[in-house]
Every structure is written in structure tokens, then in C-alpha cells.
C-alpha positions in Angstrom: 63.0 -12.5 -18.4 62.2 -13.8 -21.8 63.6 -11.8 -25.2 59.2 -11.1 -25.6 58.5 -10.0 -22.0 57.4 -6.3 -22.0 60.3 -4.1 -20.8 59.8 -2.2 -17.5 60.3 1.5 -17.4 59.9 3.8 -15.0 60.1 7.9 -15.6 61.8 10.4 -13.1 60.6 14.0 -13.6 62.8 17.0 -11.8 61.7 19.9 -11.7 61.4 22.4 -8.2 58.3 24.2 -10.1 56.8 20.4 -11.3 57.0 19.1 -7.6 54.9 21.8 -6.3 52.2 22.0 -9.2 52.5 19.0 -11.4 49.9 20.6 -14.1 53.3 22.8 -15.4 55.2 19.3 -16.7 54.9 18.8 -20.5 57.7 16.6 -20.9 56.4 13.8 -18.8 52.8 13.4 -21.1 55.2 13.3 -24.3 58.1 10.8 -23.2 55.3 8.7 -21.8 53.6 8.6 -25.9 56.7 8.1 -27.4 57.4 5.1 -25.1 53.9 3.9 -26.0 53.6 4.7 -29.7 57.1 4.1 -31.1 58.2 1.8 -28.8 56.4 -1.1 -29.8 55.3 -3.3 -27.0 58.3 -3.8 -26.0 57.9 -1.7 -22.9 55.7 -1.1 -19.9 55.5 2.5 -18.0 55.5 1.0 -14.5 55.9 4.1 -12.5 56.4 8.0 -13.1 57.6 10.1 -10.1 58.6 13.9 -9.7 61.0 15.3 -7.2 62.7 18.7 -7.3 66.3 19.9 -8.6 68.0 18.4 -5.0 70.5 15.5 -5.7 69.6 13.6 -2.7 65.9 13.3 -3.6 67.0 12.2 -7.1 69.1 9.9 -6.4 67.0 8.6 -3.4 64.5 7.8 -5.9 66.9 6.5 -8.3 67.8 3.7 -5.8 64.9 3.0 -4.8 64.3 1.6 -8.7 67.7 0.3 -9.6 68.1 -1.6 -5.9 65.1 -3.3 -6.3 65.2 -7.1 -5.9 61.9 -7.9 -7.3 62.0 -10.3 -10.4 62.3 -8.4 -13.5 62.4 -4.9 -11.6 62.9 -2.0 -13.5 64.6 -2.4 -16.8 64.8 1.6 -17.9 65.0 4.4 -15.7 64.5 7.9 -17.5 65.3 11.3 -16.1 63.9 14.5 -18.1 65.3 17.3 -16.1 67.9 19.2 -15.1 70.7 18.6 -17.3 71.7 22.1 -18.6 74.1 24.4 -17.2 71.8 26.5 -14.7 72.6 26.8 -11.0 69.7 24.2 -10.1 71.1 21.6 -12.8 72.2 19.2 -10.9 70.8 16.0 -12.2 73.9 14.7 -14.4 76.4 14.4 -11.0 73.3 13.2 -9.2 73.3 10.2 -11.9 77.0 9.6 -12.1 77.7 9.4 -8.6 75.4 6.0 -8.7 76.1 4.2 -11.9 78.3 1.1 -12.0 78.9 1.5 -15.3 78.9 4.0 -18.1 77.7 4.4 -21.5 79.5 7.1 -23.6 77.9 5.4 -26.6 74.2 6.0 -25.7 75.4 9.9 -24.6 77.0 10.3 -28.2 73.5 8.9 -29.7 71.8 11.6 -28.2 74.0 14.4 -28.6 74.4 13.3 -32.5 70.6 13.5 -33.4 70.2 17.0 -31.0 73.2 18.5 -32.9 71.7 17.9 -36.4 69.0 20.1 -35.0 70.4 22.7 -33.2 74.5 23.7 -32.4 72.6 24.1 -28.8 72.3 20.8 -28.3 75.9 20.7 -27.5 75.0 22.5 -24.3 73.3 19.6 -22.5 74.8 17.4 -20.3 73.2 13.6 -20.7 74.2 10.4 -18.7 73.7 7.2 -19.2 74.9 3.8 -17.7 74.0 1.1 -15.8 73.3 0.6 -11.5 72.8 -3.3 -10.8 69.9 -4.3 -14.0 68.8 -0.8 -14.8 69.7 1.2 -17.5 69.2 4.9 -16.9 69.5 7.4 -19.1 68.9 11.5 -18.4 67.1 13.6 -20.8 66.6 17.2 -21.2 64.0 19.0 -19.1 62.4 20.8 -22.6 59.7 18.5 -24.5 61.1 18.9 -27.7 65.0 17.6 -26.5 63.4 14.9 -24.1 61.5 13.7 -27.2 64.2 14.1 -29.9 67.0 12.2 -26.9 64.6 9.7 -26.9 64.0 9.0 -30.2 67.3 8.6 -31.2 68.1 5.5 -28.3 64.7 4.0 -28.1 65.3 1.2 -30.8 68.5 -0.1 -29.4 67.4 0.3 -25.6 65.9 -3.3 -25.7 68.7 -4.9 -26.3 70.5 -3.1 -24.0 68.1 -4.0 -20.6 68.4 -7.6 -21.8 71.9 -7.4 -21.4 71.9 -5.3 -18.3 69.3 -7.5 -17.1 71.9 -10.5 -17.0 70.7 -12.4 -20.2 73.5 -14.4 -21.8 75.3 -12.7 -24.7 76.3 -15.4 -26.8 72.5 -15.9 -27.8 71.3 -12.5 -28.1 74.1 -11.9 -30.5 73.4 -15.0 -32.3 73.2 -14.2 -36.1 74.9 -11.1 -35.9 74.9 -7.5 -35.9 72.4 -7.8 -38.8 69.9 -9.5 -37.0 70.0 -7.2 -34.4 69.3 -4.0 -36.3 66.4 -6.1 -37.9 65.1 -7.4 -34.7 65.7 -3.2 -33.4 63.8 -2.0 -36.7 67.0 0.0 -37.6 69.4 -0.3 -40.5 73.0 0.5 -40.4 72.3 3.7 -41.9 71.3 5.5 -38.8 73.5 6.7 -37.3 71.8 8.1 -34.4 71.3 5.0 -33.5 75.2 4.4 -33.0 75.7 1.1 -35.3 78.0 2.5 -37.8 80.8 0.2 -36.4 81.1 -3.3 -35.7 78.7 -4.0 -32.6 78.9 -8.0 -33.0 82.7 -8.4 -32.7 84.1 -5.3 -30.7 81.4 -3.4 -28.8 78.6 -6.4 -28.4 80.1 -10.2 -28.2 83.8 -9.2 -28.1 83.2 -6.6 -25.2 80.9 -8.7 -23.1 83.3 -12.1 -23.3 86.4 -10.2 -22.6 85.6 -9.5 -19.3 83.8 -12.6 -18.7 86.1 -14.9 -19.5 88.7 -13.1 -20.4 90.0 -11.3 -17.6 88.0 -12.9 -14.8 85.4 -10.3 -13.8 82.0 -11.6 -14.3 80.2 -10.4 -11.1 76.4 -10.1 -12.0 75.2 -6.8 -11.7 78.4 -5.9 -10.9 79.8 -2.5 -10.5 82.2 0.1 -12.8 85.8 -1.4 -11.3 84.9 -5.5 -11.3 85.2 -7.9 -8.2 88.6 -9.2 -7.4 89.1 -12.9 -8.4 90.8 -15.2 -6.7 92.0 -18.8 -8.3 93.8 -20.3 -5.4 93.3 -20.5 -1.8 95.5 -18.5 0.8 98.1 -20.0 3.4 99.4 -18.9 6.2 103.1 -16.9 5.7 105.3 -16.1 9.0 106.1 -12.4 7.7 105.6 -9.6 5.7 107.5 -9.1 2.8 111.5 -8.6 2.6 112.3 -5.7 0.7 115.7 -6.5 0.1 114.9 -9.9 -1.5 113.0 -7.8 -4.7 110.2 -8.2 -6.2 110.4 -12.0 -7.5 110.7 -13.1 -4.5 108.0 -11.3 -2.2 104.9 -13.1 -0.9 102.3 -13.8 -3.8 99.5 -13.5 -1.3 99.3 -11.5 2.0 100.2 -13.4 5.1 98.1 -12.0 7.4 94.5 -13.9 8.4 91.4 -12.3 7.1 89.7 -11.0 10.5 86.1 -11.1 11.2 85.3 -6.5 12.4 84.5 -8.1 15.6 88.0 -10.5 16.1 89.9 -6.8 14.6 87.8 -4.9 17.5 89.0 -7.5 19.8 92.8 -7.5 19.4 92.5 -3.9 19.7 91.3 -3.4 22.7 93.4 -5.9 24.0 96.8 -4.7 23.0 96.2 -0.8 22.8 98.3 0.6 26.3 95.9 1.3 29.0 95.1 5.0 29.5 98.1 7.0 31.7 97.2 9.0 35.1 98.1 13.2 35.1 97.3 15.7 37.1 95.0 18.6 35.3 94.6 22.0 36.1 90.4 22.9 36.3 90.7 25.4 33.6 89.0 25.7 30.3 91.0 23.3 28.9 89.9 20.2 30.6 87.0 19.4 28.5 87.0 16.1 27.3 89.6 14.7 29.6 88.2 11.8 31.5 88.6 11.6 35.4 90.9 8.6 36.5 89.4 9.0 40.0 86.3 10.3 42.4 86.1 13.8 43.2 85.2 15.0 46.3 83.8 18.7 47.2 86.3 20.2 49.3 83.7 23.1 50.5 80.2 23.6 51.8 78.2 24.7 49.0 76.8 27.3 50.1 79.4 28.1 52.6 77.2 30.1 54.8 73.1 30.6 55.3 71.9 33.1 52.7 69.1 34.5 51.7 66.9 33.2 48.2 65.0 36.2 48.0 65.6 39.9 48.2 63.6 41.0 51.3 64.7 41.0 55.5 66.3 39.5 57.6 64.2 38.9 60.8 64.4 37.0 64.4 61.0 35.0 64.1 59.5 35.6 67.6 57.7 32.3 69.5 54.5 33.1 67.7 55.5 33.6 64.8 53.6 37.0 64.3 55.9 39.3 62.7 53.1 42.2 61.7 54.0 45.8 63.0 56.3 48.5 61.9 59.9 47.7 62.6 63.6 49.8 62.3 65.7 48.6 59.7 69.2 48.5 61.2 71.7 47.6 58.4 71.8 45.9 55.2 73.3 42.9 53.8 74.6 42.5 50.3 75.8 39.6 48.2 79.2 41.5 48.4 81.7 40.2 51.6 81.4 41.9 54.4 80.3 41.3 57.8 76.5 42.5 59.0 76.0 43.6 63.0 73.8 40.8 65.3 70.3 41.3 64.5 67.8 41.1 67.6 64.1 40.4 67.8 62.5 43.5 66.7 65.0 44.9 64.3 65.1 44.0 60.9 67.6 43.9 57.6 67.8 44.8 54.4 69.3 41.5 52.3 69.4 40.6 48.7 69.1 37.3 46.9 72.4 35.8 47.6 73.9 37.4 50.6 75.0 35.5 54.1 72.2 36.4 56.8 73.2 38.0 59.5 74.3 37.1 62.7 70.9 36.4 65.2 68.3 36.6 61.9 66.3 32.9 61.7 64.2 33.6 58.9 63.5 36.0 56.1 60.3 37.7 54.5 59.6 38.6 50.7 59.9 42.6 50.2 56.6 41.9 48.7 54.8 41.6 52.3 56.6 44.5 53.4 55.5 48.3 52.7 57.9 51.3 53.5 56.9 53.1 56.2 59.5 55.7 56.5 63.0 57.1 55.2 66.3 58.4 56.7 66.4 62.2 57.4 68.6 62.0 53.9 66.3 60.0 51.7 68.9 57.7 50.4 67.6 54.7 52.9 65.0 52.9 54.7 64.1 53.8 58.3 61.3 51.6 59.1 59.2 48.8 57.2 55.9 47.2 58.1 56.2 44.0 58.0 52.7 42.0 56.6 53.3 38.2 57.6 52.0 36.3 60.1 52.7 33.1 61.6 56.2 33.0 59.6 58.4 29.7 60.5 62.0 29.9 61.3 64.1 29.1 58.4 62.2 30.1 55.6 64.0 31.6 52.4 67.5 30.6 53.5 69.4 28.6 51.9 71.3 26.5 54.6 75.0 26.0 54.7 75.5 23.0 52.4 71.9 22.6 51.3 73.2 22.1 47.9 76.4 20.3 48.2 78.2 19.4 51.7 81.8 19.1 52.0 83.2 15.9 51.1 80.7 14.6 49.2 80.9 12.6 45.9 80.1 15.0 43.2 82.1 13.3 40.0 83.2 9.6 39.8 86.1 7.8 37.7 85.4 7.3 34.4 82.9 10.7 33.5 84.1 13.1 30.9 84.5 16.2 31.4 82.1 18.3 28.6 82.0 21.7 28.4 77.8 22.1 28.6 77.0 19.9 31.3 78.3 22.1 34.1 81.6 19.9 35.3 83.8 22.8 35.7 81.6 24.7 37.6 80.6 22.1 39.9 84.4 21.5 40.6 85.6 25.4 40.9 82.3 26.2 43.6 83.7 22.9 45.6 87.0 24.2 45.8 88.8 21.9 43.2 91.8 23.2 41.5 92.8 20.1 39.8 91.9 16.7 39.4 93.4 13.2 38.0 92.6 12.8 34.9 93.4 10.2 31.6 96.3 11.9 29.6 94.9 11.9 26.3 97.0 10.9 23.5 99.2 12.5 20.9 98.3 11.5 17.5 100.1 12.0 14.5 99.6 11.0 10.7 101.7 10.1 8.0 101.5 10.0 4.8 103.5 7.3 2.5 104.4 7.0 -1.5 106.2 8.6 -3.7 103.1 9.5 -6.0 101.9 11.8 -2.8 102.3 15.7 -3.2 101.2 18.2 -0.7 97.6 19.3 -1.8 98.1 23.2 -1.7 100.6 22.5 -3.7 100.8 25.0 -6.8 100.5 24.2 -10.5 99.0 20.8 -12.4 99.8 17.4 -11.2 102.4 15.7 -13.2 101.6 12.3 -14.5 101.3 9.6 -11.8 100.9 12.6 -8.8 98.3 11.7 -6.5 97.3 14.9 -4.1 97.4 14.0 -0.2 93.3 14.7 0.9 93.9 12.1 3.5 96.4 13.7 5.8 94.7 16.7 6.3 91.3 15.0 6.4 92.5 12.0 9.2 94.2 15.0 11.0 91.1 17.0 10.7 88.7 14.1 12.0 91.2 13.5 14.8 91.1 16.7 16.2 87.7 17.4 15.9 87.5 14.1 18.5 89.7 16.3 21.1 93.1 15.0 20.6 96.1 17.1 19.8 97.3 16.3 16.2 101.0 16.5 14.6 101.7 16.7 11.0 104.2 13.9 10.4 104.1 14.5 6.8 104.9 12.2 3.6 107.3 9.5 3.7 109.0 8.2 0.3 108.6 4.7 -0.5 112.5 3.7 0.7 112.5 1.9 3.5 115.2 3.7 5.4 113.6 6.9 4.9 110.5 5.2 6.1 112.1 3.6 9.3 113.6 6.5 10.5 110.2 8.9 10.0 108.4 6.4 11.9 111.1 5.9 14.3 111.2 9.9 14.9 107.2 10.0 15.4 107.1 7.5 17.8 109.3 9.7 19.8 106.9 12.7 19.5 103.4 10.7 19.8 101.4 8.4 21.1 99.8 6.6 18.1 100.5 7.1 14.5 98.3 7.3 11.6 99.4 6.1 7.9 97.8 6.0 5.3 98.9 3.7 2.0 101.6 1.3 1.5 99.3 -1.6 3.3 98.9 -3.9 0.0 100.6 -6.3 -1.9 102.9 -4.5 -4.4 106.5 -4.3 -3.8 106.5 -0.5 -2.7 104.0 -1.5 0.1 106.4 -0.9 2.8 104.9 -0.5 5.9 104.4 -4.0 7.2 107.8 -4.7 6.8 109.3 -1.7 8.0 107.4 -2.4 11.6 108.2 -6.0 11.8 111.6 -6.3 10.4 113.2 -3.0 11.5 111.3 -1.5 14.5 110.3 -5.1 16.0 107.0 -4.1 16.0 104.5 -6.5 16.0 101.3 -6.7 13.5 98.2 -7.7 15.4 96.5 -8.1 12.0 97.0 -7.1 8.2 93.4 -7.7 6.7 89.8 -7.0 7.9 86.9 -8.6 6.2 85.1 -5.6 5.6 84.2 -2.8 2.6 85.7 -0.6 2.4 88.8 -0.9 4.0 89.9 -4.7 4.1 93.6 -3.8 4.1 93.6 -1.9 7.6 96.6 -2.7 9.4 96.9 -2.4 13.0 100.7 -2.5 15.4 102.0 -2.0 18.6 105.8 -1.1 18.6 108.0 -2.0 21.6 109.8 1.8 22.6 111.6 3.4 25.8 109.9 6.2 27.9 111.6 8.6 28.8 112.6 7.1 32.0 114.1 3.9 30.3 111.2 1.8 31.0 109.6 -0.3 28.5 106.6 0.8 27.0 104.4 0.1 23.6 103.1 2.2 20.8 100.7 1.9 18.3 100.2 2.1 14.7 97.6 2.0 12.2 97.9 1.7 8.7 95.1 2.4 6.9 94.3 2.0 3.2 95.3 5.0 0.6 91.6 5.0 -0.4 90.3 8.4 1.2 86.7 6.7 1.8 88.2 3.7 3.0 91.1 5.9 5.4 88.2 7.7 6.8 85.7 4.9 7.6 88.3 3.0 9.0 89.6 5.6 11.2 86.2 6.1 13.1 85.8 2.0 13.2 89.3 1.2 14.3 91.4 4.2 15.2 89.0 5.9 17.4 87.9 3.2 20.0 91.9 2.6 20.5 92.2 6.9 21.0 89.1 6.8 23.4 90.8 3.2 25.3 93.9 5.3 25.5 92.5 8.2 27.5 89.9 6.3 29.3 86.9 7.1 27.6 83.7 4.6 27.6 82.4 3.0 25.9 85.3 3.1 23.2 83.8 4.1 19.6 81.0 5.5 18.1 77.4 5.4 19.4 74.9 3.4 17.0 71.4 3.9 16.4 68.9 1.7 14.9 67.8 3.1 11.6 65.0 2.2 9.7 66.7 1.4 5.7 65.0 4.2 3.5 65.5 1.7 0.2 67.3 -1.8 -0.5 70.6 -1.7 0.3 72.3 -4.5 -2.3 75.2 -5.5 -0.2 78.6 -7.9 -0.8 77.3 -11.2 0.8 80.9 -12.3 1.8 81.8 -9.1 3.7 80.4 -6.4 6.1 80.0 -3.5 4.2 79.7 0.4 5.6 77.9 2.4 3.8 77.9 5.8 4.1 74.4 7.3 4.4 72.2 10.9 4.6 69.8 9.9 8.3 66.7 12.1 8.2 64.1 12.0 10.8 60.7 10.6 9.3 57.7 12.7 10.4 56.8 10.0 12.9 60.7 10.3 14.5 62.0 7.3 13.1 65.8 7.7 11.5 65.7 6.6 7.7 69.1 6.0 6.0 69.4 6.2 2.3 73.1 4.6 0.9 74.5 8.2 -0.4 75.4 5.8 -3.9 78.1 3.8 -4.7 80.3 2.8 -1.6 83.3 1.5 -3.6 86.7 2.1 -2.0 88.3 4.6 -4.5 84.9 7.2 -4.3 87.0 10.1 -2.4 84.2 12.3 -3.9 81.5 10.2 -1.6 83.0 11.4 1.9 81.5 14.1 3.7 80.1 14.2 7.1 77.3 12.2 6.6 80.1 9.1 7.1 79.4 9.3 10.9 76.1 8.3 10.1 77.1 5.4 8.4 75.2 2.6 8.1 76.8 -1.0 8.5 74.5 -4.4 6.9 75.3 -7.8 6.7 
């Protein structure tokens, strides 16, 4: 894009009242003149959309400008909308959840010219940043703010885009800070504008080369936090760190291999302990186990020939003609109980249910009957006339096993049990009372650092304090999967204290959860804590993947109770909250499900259709987490719910489990 090239903007109106009738929107008409008229032609209105006060829909729209990968794309993105403090004001967090980087200086423009209108100005709340090339910038919802906001950023905007838009700093600032407010049509006397200080050494040149060649983070379009760098190439180290060496003398690189998702999957399944064999009661707490062998009924069901209808019993004559009047001689109820032989001629009175009695081949609907007469007391039938002709023996009755015979195969090895599919029954009408089932595991989760305080608890964090969301949220996800949790706490970063809590939770569970402590520093404990003092062994200590690259995943070699050998596992997953939680339901889950015999291990995926470009890390996987909708025609569409990075703890909610993965 040439310094010359007109400047693509697009304009993003929200308003609920707008979206239905878009005659109401004044602001839209005036932003679109004051682009036009004071703008020079340095800018092109390439698109204007409205969408109500609903974050998702603004920030679907948002992306779907600012992840374009068209040449030139869309260089300003304006909101007018939404920015005050009502209930429906929602478009500020809508905006910051997807901007890479911030720009406080723009915001203080804006709020500088307002407030030299009106002390209300100071009630807005304007954003403004960059995602990928894009500038965006929010503006109030009334004309006359949208207008004034404007005003006050349009002349410095160009020069802005350009440098969003990747153009190379050293020759837009060439000739100096003068040049720029000549080439803007500004002086340094407006200060709305935001050029009182020095823009060519600190906040224009000196900014941009500092972290370009500065500190190593030039990464295109980039996002907020900078790519990692790496200047040397990684070799392969025995073991994790010692911690008693210090830290001059730990590993300058992790020793682990960077696995592919797949290759991680892999060793999992292959060194998780295969699932162990218990008896279960059938009782309302089986759902979810999964059988470990075939069930068999044990019964007839039914057990005896009853009657589908209510109606009589009868003894079908050769003919089949059972018209006439005929004695009703007892009844038979669904109740137990035991009904005298019934011969031809004689009829009884049966309900939907009950066993037929002794003698009776056949019964007949109540509706072909008619009451003829009544006992002397009224309170029963004496005599029915019985309408049907050429009636067959056997018809409604249910015979004795008609819907499931003894012995049969009813459940095999390997179904779960659910609790709406009808298992239980099934089993408790054969005759069941327990089965052989997977014991499902114990998990429980730990939490490491000495920066990590209980959430709940009171008063303001100190400085350095991190609250633990990821206990409670792991613990949380893990039970809402079926598998009885136990709060193992927080463990200090002092590896004795961390040996033994880990030493004491293999004794209470299965598999062990921990979150932090997986990197490189020299309070990253974990790895050497389960090599060097439990004798565990790490299966790997990287993932290529974001987030989550430094999941960690161990078996640990303990005695049952018995004496016999046996292993345990343990994941270590990053201190990240987004990255904790994605990694649990891509790693931690298909070993949980391998463990009590569920398959196949790990979450079901869909094909979705991609609602918007998803601009994605070439070198590694990367997991999004996405809002699915249906499209009217059925078809899933996923739309990236913003800025994936590995620190957003704000991002996770359940719409993780419909997480998209691209590559």
C-alpha cells in the first residue's frame, strides 16, 4: 500500500432499535460526511454494517474486517454505539476482548476535545487499538459525540493505518515530527490531536524500533504480548532441572522434545494403566460406568402370558366364533395372585398387564363386548356378550419372553451405562443386581506456587498474589465428566513440600492434576520433583500446540495396596487458566475415559463450517475457542470468540467444548 493509496474504512453501527429499522440512525449519515468532507481523499467508505447491542454479533462483525487477508483489507474500523454506561452498553468489552494492541493515546484525543465541550464527556467509554492491520476505534452512539470523537483523531489516523498496515517506520518518520503534522494538516498547537510531545523520538521512531530491534519482537501483525524469539537451536538434555544445583546452573532450554498433538495423544494412550475390573451394584449410581463384560438376562421378560389390553380372557372354540352371552367367572388384575382354570364358555375379566389365566388361549377388547347383566349386589359383572367372530388363539397376549428371553444378550462389553437410554431398567426387569463394570478413576488436582491464594479468600490481593480459578475450574470440569474429584490443594514452591503432597495424593487417587510450575524458571518444580524424587517418568514436557505448549504428562511407579507394582499418572498442565482448561479436555480426558474403559477416548468432533477467517500461528496447531450456531440451513458455523492468547482467563466459558482446532 502506497503513502497515496485511498485508506479503507469500514463503519459498524450498534444499535438494538437501528437493527430493526435502520431509518432511526443519524450517526451513521454524519460520520460517513465527515470521512468524506474533512478527510481529504485519503479514505474510502468500503462497507457500513448495523448489528444490535450483543457482543458476539459485534465482535463477529469486527473479525470478519480485521481477519481479512485480502490485499489492503480494511485499514479503519469505526464503531458509533454503545459506549456509555447503560445496561445494553456493551460495545467497549466487545472491542477490547479482540485488540492486539492498545492505544490509550487515541482514547485521551477523544476524551480531550469532548471534555472541552461538556464535563459529560467524561462519561463515555472509547477504545481504540489495533487487531492484525486494522485500527479500530469506538465512538459514541449520539451524532454530535460521534462527530466531535471523530474530528479530533481523523488527521493523525493516516499515519496510523500505515503503520498498522506494516509500512516501514524509518521512512514514514523521515523528516520528522514536523513533517508529519504538515503532511496531517495539523500544527503542534492542537492538542486534540495528541502531538504536544515528542512523537519522532519517543512515541513514533523510538517506540516502533524498540521492539523491533530492540527487544526481538517484530511479529507482523502481531498481537498485545509479542511472539517468543528464539536465537539458538535446542538440544537434547537427559533431565529436568536439579534444584539443588541453583539457578546458574539449571538447563538454559527445556530438555524435553517438542511433540507433534498427535505423537502427545499417542504416548498417552500407550502408558495410561488400562481400566481395572469391579463389581457394581445396579442402583442409580451406575450411570456412566462402562461394562467390562456381556450381560445376560437372567429372566423371561415377561415372565408369564399376559394380557395387552384390558378386556377377557376366553378359550377360543374350534371355530373361532365367540358371539353369545357368556358368565364372567373371576377377574384377573396386574396385581399377584392366582386366577381359577377358565373353560370354554366362561369368560374373565383382565386388565392390561395381568398373567392370563389358567385354560384362556386368547383375549377380546372390552370394546366388542356389551354388559349384559350385574351381580345381585351391583358391584360386578355377571354376564357379557361377547361381539367377535372368528377370533384366533393367541391374540392380545403377550407371550412369555416375547420381549426378552432368558439368557439372551441384552448389553455387551464396552457400552456405557447413561441414565436416559433405559440401561438400568433393562437390567433390573432381567433380573440383574450387579454387573462388572470399569472402576472409574479418582482424580485429584493440585495447585502449585507460592503466588497462589485460595480464591474466596477475603480482602485485596497483595502484590504478586495470583487467585487459584484453575483448581476449582479443572475440578469442576472433571466432575461434570462423571469422575469423583479431591481437592489436593496448593503446594509451595519447595520441593520437599512438593514431594510429599504429591507423594500423599498418589495414595488417595488415581491421576493427579497440577497446574503451574511446568516452565523454565527456577521455581518450576514439578518435572524435577517426579523424576528425581518419585522416579517418575516424563513421557513428554512440551506439546506443539496454542495454547498450552508446556503440558506435561507422567506416569509414577507406586505400590497397591496389596504390594504389587502398579503406575500412576500425572499431568501438569500450564498456570494459564485458558491453556489449563483446553488442555485438560485434549489430554487429561481421553487418559480419564482410557482409565475406565470408555470409547472412543476424548471428545467427539464435528465438522464446522468457519464463520470468518481464522488468522492462525503457521508453526503450531492452534485451539480456538469458539460460539457454534446452527445456520438456518443446519450447518454449524464457528466464529473465534477473539483473541486466543494463553494468559486470556477472561476468554473461557463453556463455549471451549466447542472449540475449534486449524492448522
Amino acid at each position: 500500500m502506497s503513502a497515496s493509496s485511498p485508506l479503507g474504512v469500514a463503519l459498524l453501527i450498534v444499535s438494538t432499535t437501528a437493527a430493526k429499522d435502520p431509518s432511526t440512525d443519524a450517526s451513521g449519515t454524519l460520520l460517513k460526511d465527515v470521512i468524506e468532507q474533512e478527510g481529504g481523499s485519503r479514505w474510502q467508505l468500503v462497507d457500513t454494517k448495523i448489528v444490535p447491542d450483543d457482543v458476539v454479533q459485534i465482535q463477529r462483525q469486527i473479525m470478519l474486517w480485521a481477519d481479512m487477508t485480502v490485499p489492503g483489507g480494511i485499514n479503519l474500523i469505526l464503531t458509533t454505539g454503545g459506549t456509555g454506561f447503560a445496561v445494553a452498553d456493551n460495545t467497549p468489552e466487545a472491542v477490547s476482548a479482540l485488540l492486539h494492541k492498545q492505544a490509550p493515546g487515541i482514547v485521551h484525543g477523544m476524551l480531550s476535545a469532548s471534555l472541552s465541550v461538556t464535563p459529560f464527556a467524561m462519561m463515555s467509554r472509547p477504545v481504540a487499538g489495533v487487531r492484525n492491520k486494522s485500527v479500530i476505534i469506538t465512538l459514541p452512539g449520539s451524532p454530535k459525540g460521534a462527530k466531535e470523537n471523530l474530528q479530533a483523531v481523523l488527521k493523525t489516523l493516516p499515519h496510523a493505518c500505515l503503520q498498522a498496515a506494516g509500512q516501514d517506520s524509518r521512512s514514514l518518520h523521515a523528516g520528522g515530527v514536523k513533517k508529519l503534522e504538515a503532511d496531517a494538516g495539523i500544527s503542534s498547537s492542537e492538542g486534540s490531536a495528541g502531538h504536544s510531545h515528542s512523537h519522532g523520538g519517543g512515541h513514533g521512531c523510538g517506540h516502533s524500533h524498540s521492539h523491533e530491534h530492540g527487544h526481538g519482537h517484530s511479529h507482523g501483525g502481531g498481537h498485545g504480548h509479542g511472539a517468543l524469539v528464539r536465537h539458538t537451536t535446542s538440544s537434547a538434555n537427559p533431565m529436568s532441572n536439579d534444584p539443588t544445583l541453583g539457578p546458574s546452573r539449571r538447563n538454559r532450554e527445556s530438555p524435553y522434545p517438542m511433540l507433534a498433538v498427535d505423537e502427545a495423544l499417542a504416548q498417552i494412550k500407550e502408558h495410561t494403566p488400562a481400566p481395572e475390573v469391579v463389581t457394581t451394584k445396579v442402583n442409580r449410581d451406575l450411570p456412566g460406568a462402562v461394562l467390562a463384560e456381556d450381560v445376560k438376562a437372567k429372566a423371561n421378560v415377561p415372565a408369564f402370558r399376559a394380557s395387552i389390553v384390558d378386556g377377557y380372557a376366553v378359550v377360543v372354540p374350534k371355530d373361532g366364533n365367540m358371539k353369545g352371552v357368556l358368565p364372567v367367572v373371576s377377574v384377573s388384575h396386574a396385581a399377584p395372585g392366582e386366577a381359577k382354570e377358565l373353560k370354554e364358555g366362561e369368560i374373565a375379566r383382565i386388565t392390561t398387564g395381568a398373567p392370563l389365566p389358567a385354560g384362556a388361549t386368547s383375549v377380546i377388547m372390552v370394546e366388542d363386548t356389551i354388559l349384559k347383566t350385574m351381580t345381585d349386589d351391583g358391584k360386578e359383572e355377571k354376564e357379557v356378550e361377547i361381539l367377535a367372530d372368528n377370533v384366533q388363539e393367541g391374540e392380545n397376549i403377550r407371550e412369555v419372553g416375547s420381549d426378552i428371553q432368558s439368557d439372551a444378550l441384552i448389553l455387551r462389553q464396552g457400552e456405557q451405562i447413561s441414565a436416559v437410554g433405559g440401561e438400568i431398567g433393562l437390567l433390573a426387569a432381567v433380573g440383574v443386581g450387579e454387573v462388572q463394570t470399569y472402576r472409574r478413576p479418582v482424580v485429584g488436582v493440585l495447585s502449585t506456587g507460592d503466588e497462589i491464594v485460595e480464591h474466596d479468600r477475603p480482602g485485596d490481593l497483595r502484590l504478586g498474589e495470583v487467585r487459584d480459578t484453575n483448581r476449582i475450574t479443572l475440578m469442576a470440569a472433571a466432575r461434570d465428566w462423571g469422575f469423583e474429584v479431591i481437592d489436593l490443594g496448593i503446594a509451595a514452591d519447595q520441593s520437599g513440600s512438593l514431594e510429599e503432597t504429591l507423594r500423599s495424593a498418589l495414595r488417595q487417587v488415581d491421576l493427579v492434576i497440577t497446574t503451574g510450575g511446568v516452565s523454565m524458571g527456577e521455581l518450576d518444580l514439578l518435572k524435577p520433583t517426579i523424576e528425581r524424587s518419585l522416579g517418575g517418568t516424563i513421557h513428554f514436557g512440551r506439546v506443539a500446540m496454542k495454547p498450552g505448549k508446556p503440558t506435561t504428562f507422567a506416569t509414577v511407579p507406586v505400590k497397591d495396596n496389596a504390594g504389587a507394582r502398579m503406575r500412576k499418572v500425572v499431568f501438569s498442565l500450564p498456570g494459564n487458566p485458558a491453556s489449563a482448561l483446553v488442555t485438560f479436555h485434549l489430554f487429561v480426558l481421553p487418559a480419564l475415559q482410557q482409565m475406565c474403559g470408555a470409547t472412543p477416548a476424548g471428545l467427539t468432533e464435528v465438522p464446522v463450517a468457519l464463520a470468518h477467517d481464522f488468522a492462525l500461528d503457521r508453526r503450531r496447531p492452534e485451539y480456538h475457542r469458539a460460539v457454534v450456531t446452527v445456520g438456518q440451513d443446519g450447518t454449524l458455523l464457528a466464529s473465534s470468540t477473539g483473541g486466543q492468547r494463553s494468559s486470556k482467563g477472561e476468554k473461557i466459558q463453556a463455549l471451549l467444548m466447542g472449540g475449534v482446532r486449524s492448522e
